[in-house]
N, C-alpha and C positions, 0 to 999 in steps of 0.2 A: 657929123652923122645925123641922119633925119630921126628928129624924134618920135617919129608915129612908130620908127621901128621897136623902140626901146618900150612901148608904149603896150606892143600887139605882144612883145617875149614877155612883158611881165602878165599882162591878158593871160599869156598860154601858162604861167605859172602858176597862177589861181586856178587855173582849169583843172591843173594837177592836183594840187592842192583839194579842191570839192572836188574832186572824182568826177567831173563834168563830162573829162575823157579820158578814152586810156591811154595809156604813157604811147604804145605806138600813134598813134594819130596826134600826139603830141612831139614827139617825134617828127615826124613826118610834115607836119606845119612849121617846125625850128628849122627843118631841110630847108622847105620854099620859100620859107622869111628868107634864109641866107643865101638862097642857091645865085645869084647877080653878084655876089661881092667875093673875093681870092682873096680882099686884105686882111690877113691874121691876127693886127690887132683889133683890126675893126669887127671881127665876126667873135674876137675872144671877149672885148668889150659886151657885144648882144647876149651871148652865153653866158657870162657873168652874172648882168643883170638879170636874167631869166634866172639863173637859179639861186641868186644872193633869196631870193623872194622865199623859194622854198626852203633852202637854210637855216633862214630862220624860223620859221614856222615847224622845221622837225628838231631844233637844237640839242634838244634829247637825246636825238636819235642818232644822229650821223654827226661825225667830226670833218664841219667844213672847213677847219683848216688843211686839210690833208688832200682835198681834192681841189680846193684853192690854187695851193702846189703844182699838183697836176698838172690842173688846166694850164697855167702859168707855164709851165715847163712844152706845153705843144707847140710846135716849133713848125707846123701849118695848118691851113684850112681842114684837111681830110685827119690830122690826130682829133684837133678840137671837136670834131662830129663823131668821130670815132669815140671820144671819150666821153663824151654828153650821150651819146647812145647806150655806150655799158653803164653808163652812172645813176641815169632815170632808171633803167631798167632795177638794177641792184637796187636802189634806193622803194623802188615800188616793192620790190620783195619782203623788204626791211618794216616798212609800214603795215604791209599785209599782215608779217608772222607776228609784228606786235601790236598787232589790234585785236588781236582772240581774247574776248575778254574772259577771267576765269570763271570757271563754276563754282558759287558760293557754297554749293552742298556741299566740294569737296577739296576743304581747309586743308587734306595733308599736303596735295600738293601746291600748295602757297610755304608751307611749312617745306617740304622736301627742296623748293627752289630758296627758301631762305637759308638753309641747311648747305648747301651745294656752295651760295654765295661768302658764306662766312668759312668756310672749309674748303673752296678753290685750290688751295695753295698743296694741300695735300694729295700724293701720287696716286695715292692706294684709294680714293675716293672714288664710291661705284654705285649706284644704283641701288643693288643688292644689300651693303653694308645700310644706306639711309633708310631701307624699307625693315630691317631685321634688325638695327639698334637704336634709331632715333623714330620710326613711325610707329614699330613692332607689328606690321603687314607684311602681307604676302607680297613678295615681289614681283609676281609677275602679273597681277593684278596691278599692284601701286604703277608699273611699267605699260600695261595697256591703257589706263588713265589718264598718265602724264602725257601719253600721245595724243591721243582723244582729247583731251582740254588744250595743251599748248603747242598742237600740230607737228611736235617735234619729235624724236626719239630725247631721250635723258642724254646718251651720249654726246647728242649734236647742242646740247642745247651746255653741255659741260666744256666743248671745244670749244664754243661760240664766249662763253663768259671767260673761259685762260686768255683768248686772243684779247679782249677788248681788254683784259686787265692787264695784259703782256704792252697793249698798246698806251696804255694809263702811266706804265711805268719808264718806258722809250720816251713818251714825250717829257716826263720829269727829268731825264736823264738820257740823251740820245747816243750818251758814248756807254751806257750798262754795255758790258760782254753779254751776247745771246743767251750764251748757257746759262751765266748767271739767272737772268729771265726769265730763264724754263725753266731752271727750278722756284725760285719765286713762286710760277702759277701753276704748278703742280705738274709740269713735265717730264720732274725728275731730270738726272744728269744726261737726259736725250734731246738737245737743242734739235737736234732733228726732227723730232716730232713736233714742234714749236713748230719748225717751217711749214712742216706739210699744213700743219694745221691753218697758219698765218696763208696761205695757196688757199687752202679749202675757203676760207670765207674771206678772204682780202682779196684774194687775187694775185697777193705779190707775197716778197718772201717779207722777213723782218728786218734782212739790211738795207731790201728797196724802200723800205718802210721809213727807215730813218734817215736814206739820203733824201726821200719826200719832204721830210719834217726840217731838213737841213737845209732846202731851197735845191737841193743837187738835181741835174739831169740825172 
């Protein structure tokens, strides 16, 4: 494999990395590096190393073993770009929503997400209850704030923490039963809700999740 190519994908990964461009134009350059070559390990090798670079650089952030997997598991040229296209994309989303840095004036909701984080696990956890027995605010206030600072609703941002903790505990143990799972991160006896949830921000459900983590197609 020529190495000016391996050379130009890590090039485009810095690029992502300082915002130099945006993920479509970076995209779209990963296109016409690879648009000459149909060999699948050879364009999975490029994509690899393009994104090992960012990887690392988000480590925090995204669990690259899971899309390691993935990629691993594309079985031609047109998944591999397929999946490099939704993964930039998601991953740009990812970096976005956690770069709002918070408003120091307003400590509650640092306190209402530390609240949220050590009480996860509990079903009955809402919004309403953190603002009327742990802030003693108003809640509909404390709820137009936590949007306004963390871009997010409280709801989305309560789905988004069950999943990652639901995903914490799959990789410790990829045979846990779902249900179990979901009640663990506060889904209560509604494994169902765990899926939709694992859909809303994974993509996939929680079984696809752990044949990924399995090495499984």
């Amino acid at each position: 494999m020529p190495s000016y190519i391996f050379k130009i994908a890590r090039k485009l990964s810095q690029d992502f990395i300082e915002k130099i461009k945006q993920p479509e134009e970076i995209i779209n350059d990963m296109f016409n590096l690879l648009s000459d070559n149909n060999d699948c390990d050879y364009v999975k090798a490029v994509v690899l190393s393009f994104l090992t670079n960012i990887w690392y650089s988000y480590v925090n952030l995204i669990d690259s073993s899971i899309y390691y997997n993935e990629l691993e598991n594309s079985k031609t040229k047109e998944e591999i770009m397929e999946f490099l296209n939704g993964h930039l994309k998601l991953l740009s989303q990812k970096i976005i929503r956690n770069s709002k840095p918070l408003d120091s004036s307003k400590e509650f909701i640092k306190k209402c997400i530390e609240y949220a984080k050590e009480n996860f696990s509990n079903p009955s956890l809402t919004l309403k209850y953190i603002a009327e027995n742990y802030l003693y605010m108003n809640v509909d206030y404390v709820s137009r704030q936590f949007c306004k600072i963390t871009g997010e609703k409280f709801s989305t941002f309560l789905g988004r923490l069950r999943v990652e903790n639901a995903k914490d505990i799959l990789r410790k143990n990829p045979d846990e039963k779902i249900y179990t799972v979901a009640e663990m991160v506060g889904c209560g006896n509604n494994p169902q809700y765990l899926t939709q949830l694992f859909k809303k921000y994974e993509g996939i459900t929680p079984s696809a999740f752990v044949n990924l983590l399995k090495g499984n197609a």
